[in-house]
NUSE-216573 format. One record per residue (C-alpha): x, y, z; residue in one letter. Coordinates in steps of 0.001 Angstrom, whole numbers. Last residue first. Example, Ala and Ser with C-alpha at 12.3 -4.5 7.8 and 13.67 -1.06 7.14 Angstrom:
<lodrens>
c1_c2_c3_aa
13670_-1060_7140_S .
12300_-4500_7800_A .
</lodrens>
This chain:
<lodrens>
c1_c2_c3_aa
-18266_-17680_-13861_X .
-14875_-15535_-14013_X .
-15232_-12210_-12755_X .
-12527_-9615_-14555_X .
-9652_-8602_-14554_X .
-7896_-12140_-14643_X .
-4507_-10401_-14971_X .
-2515_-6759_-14095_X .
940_-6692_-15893_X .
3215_-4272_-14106_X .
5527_-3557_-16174_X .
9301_-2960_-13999_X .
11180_20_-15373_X .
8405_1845_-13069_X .
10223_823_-9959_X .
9289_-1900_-7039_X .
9138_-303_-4016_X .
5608_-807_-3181_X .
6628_-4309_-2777_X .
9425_-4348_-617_X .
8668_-1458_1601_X .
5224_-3114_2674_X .
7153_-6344_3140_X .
8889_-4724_6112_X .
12735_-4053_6500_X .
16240_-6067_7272_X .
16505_-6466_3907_X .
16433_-10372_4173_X .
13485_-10486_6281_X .
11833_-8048_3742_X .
12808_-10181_1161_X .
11079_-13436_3007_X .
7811_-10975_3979_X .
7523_-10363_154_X .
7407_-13995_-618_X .
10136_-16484_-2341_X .
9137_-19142_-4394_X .
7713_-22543_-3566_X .
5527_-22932_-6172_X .
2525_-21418_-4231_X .
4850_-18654_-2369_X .
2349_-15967_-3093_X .
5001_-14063_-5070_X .
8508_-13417_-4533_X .
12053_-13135_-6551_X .
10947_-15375_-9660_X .
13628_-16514_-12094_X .
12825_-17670_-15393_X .
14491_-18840_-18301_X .
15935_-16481_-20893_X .
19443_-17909_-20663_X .
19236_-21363_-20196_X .
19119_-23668_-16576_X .
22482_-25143_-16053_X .
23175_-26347_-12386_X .
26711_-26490_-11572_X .
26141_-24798_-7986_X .
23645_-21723_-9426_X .
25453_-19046_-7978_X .
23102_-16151_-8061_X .
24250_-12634_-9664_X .
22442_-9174_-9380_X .
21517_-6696_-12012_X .
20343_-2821_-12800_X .
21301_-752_-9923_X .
23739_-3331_-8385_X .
22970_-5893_-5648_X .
26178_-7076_-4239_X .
27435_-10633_-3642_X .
25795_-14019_-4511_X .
22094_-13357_-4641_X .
20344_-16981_-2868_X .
19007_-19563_-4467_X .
15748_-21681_-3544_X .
15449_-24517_-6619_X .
12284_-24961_-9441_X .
14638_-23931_-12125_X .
15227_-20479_-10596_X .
13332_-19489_-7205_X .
15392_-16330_-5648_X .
15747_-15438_-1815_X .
18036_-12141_-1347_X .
21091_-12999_1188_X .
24141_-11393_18_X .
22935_-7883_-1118_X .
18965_-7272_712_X .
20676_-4089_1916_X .
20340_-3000_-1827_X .
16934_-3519_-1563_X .
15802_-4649_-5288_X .
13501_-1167_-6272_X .
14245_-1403_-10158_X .
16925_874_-9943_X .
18166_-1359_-6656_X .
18575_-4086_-9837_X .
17035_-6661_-11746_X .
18612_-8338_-14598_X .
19154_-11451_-12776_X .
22669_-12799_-14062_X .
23039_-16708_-13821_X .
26364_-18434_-12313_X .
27548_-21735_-13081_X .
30083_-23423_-10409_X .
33746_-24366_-10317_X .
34709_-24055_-6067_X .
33740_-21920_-3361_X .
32873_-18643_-5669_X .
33666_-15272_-4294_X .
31190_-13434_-2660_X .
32380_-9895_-1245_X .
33601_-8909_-4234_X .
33606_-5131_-3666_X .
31322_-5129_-6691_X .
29855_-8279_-8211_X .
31257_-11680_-7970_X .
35393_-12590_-6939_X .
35818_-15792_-8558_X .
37994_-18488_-6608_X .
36620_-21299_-7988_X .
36213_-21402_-12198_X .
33122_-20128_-13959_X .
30704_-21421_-15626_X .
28337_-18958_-17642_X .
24314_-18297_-17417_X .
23264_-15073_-18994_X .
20155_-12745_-18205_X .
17717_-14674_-16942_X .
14104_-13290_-17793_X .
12521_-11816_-14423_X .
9630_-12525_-11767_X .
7867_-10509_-9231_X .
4358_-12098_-8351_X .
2212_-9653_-6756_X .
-1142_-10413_-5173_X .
-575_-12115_-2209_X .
-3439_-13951_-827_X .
-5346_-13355_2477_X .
-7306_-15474_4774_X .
-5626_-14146_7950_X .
-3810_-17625_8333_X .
-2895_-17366_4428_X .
-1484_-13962_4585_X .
693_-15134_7635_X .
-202_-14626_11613_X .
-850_-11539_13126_X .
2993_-11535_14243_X .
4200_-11390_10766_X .
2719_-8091_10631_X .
569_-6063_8309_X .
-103_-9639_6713_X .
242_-9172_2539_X .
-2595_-9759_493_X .
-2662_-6637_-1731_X .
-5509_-5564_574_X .
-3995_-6380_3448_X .
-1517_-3777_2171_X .
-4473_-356_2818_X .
-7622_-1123_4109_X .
-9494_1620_6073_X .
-12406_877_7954_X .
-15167_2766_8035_X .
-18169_3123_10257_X .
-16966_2356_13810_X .
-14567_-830_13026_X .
-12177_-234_16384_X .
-14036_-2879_18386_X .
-13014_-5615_16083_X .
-9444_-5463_16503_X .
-8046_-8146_14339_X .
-8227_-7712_10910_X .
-9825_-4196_10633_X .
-7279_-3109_13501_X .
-4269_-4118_11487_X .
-5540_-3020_7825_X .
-6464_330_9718_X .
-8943_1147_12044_X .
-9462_4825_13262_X .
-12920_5593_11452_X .
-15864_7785_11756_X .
-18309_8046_8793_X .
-20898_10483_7888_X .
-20384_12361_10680_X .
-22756_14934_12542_X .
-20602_17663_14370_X .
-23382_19331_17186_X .
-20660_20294_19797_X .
-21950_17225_21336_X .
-20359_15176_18396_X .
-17411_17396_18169_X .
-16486_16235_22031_X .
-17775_12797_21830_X .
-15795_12183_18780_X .
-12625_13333_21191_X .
-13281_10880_23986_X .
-13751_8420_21633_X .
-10570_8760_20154_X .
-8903_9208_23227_X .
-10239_6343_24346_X .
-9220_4237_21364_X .
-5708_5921_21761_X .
-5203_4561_24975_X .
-6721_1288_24387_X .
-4088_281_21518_X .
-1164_2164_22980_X .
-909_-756_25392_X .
153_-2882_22767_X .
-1580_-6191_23229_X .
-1193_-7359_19846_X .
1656_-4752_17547_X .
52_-4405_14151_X .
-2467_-1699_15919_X .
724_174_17078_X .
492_3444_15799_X .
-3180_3723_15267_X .
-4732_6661_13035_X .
-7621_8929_13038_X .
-10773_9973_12141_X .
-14065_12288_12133_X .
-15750_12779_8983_X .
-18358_14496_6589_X .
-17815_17864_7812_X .
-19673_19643_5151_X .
-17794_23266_4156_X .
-18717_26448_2682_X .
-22227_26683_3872_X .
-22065_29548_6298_X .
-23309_26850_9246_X .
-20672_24593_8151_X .
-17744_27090_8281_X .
-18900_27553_11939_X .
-18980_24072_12559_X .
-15058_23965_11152_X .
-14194_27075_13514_X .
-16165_25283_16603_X .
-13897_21930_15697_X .
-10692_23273_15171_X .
-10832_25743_18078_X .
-11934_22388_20133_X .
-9297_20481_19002_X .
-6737_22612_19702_X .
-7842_23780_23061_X .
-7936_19744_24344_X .
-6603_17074_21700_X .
-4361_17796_19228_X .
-5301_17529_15208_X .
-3928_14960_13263_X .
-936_13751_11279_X .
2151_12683_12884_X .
2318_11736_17038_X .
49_8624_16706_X .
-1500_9355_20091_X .
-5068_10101_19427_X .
-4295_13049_16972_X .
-7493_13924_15510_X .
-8685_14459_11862_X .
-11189_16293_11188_X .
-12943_15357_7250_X .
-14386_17953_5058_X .
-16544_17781_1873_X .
-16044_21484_841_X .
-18928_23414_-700_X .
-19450_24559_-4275_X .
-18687_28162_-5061_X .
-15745_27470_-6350_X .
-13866_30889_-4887_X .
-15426_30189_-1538_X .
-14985_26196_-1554_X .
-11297_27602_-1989_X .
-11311_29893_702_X .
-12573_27480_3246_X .
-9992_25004_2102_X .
-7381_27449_2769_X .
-8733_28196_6372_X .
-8842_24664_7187_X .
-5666_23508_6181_X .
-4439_26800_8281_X .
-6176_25377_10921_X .
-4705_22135_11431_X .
-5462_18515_10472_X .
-7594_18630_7798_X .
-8977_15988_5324_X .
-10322_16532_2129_X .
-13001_14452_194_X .
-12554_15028_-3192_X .
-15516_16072_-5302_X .
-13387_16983_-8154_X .
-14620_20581_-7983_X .
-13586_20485_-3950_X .
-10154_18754_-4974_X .
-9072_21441_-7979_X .
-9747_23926_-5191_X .
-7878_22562_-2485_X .
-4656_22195_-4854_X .
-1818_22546_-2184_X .
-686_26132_-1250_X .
28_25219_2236_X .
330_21145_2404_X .
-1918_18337_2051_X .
-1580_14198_2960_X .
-5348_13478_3264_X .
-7112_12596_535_X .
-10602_10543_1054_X .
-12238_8814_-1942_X .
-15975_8784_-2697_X .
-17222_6702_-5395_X .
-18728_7383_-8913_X .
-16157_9346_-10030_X .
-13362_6708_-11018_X .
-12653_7844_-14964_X .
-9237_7647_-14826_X .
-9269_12083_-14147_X .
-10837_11132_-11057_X .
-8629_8519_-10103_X .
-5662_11195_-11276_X .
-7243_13865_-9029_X .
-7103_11384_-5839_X .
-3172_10374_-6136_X .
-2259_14802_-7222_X .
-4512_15314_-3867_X .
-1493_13008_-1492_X .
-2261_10460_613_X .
-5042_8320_-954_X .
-8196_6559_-199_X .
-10302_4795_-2146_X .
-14236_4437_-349_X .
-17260_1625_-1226_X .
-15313_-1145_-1430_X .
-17700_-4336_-2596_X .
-15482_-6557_-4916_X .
-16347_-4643_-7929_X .
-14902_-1558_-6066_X .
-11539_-3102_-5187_X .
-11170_-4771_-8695_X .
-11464_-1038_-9790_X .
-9047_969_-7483_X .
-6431_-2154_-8151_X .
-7090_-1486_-11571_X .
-6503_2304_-11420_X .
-3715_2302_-8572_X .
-1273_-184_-10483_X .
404_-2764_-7666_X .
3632_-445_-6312_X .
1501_-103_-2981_X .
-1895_1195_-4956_X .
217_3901_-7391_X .
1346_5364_-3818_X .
-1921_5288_-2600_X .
-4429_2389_-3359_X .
-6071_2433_-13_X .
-9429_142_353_X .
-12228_1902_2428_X .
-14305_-793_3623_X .
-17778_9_4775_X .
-18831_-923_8489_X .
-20677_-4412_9249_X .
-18207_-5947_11466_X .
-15184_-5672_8729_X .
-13763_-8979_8800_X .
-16543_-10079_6384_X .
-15310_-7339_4617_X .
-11748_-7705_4972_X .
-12147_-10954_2910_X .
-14670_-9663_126_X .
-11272_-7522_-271_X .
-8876_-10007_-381_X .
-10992_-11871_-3110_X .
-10710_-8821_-5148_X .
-7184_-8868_-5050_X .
-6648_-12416_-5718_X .
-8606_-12316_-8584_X .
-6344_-8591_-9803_X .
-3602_-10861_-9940_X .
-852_-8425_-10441_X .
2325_-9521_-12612_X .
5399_-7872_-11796_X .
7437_-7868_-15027_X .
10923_-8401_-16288_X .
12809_-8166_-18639_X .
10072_-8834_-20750_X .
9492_-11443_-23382_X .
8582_-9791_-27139_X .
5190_-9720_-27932_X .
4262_-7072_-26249_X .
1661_-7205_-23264_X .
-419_-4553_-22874_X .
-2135_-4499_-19419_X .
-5444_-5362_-18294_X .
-5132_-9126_-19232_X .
-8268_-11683_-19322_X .
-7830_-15083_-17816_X .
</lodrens>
């Protein structure tokens, strides 16, 4: 097992470890699920709380040929990391944002609206080096995205017209499902004919795409149709379901690859009757042992998930007794004993019987995405078997 992260010699606090195995074998996963097209594999928002640079590389050396981000800052630091030998899509800009520092990067860019447009334009201008451009349309998602009829077709005839003047190449057409983790939504259909409907449209305006994509980690998994050229990849890729209703990690073939754990704290008997944590709104049923988990909401422990957060110490299920605080929480360990410095583990891939994601979101009243990409940068994340074994 080789480590990407420096470990010091002291125990931590507490670490997320990221098995960067897993990872990779999530990725060979989605693209056998992938029909054929290329697999774009997200690693926005520092790759879901996971560590954006290895997760970008494991992704690669398991066959992704796109990273996509939101925002340009995401894209310019895998650039800066050393990660220029692949393309990566950026598409969360705003007025003013750093078009130019993206073209010269060799950034994909996506654009929405005409202003986006017109400042890109000016940028590849003032580089000198054309912009790789990707339209995105609004099929019914209601955020990001272009809308269809007049819209669409100004965006479209004043993006071709860039093209012709060489400033831009329109290297995409795409878009996003709302409801793709939802089976049967009617919303499904509707915006794949809309999306069709409006690739048609550039296409015969004489728009030639290198890639056209709508499907997400959802769609990729289970809507087959959807695939075009690209799919994008974004928490199945960390091995958690999109939705429970898709089935678990393990029924889509998928393996979690963040294991939260943490050093105990203190362990101390106390007597019945003791009010724990703020507002005490546990107190203690009878003489007991409590342990002190020095994890907190400053560590990105949902708050909400106060009272009824899963824990594995010593091989048992607890549960957090009373409030979550910024930096601790308290389990009531019912006379049991474990030491001080022992561990307790919060989620991971549920192998030993510990906790998931999905069981924190339950308890949080929220979805696993939250829960892990959540997790704060007081927390090490601790990336292992980096490379191929065998």
């Amino acid at each position: 097992m080789s480590e990407t992260a420096f470990l010091p010699s002291a125990p931590l606090r507490a670490r997320a470890e990221i098995d960067l195995a897993a990872l990779r074998a999530n990725v060979r996963t989605l693209r056998e699920k992938a029909s054929g097209a290329a697999v774009m594999a997200v690693v926005k928002s520092d790759a879901y709380g996971h560590g954006a640079v290895p997760c970008a590389r494991a992704a690669l050396a398991a066959g992704a040929t796109w990273l996509g981000t939101a925002t340009p800052e995401e894209a310019l630091a895998l650039r800066a990391a050393g990660l220029n030998d692949v393309r990566i899509l950026c598409w969360l800009w705003t007025p003013g944002g750093p078009w130019r520092e993206a073209i010269e990067a060799d950034v994909d860019v996506s654009v929405s609206a005409m202003w986006a447009l017109r400042e890109v334009t000016a940028a590849a201008r003032q580089a000198g080096t054309p912009a790789r451009v990707q339209l995105k349309a609004d099929t019914g998602l209601g955020r990001g995205g272009c809308q269809p009829g007049a819209d669409w077709a100004e965006l479209v005839a004043e993006a071709l017209r860039a093209e012709r003047e060489g400033l831009i190449r329109i290297t995409g057409l795409w878009s996003h499902f709302a409801c793709a983790d939802e089976p049967g939504h009617p919303s499904i259909a509707a915006q794949l004919t809309r999306f069709r409907e409006m690739l048609a449209y550039a296409e015969q305006q004489g728009v030639r795409p290198e890639v056209r994509h709508i499907a997400n980690s959802p769609a990729t998994l289970t809507l087959p149709e959807t695939h075009f050229d690209l799919v994008r990849t974004g928490i199945a890729v960390y091995g958690i379901s999109p939705a429970p209703e898709l089935g678990t990690p393990a029924e889509l073939g998928l393996r979690p690859v963040m294991t939260l754990s943490a050093s105990l704290a203190l362990v101390k008997h106390v007597p019945g009757g003791h009010g724990i944590s703020y507002g005490h709104h546990y107190t203690t049923p009878g003489d007991t042992t409590l342990a002190l988990v020095p994890v907190g909401y400053a560590d990105g422990i949902p708050r909400h998930a106060s009272g009824a957060g899963p824990v594995l110490i010593g091989g048992k299920w607890r549960t957090v007794a009373g409030r979550i605080a910024m930096d601790q929480f308290v389990v009531d360990l019912g006379g049991d004993e474990p030491s001080a410095g022992d561990e307790a583990v919060l989620f991971g891939p549920g192998d030993r019987g510990e906790p998931t994601a999905q069981d924190w979101a339950q308890a949080a009243g929220t979805i696993a995405y939250e829960i892990v990409t959540r997790i704060g940068s007081r927390v090490p994340r601790v990336h292992v078997n980096g490379e191929e074994q065998g």
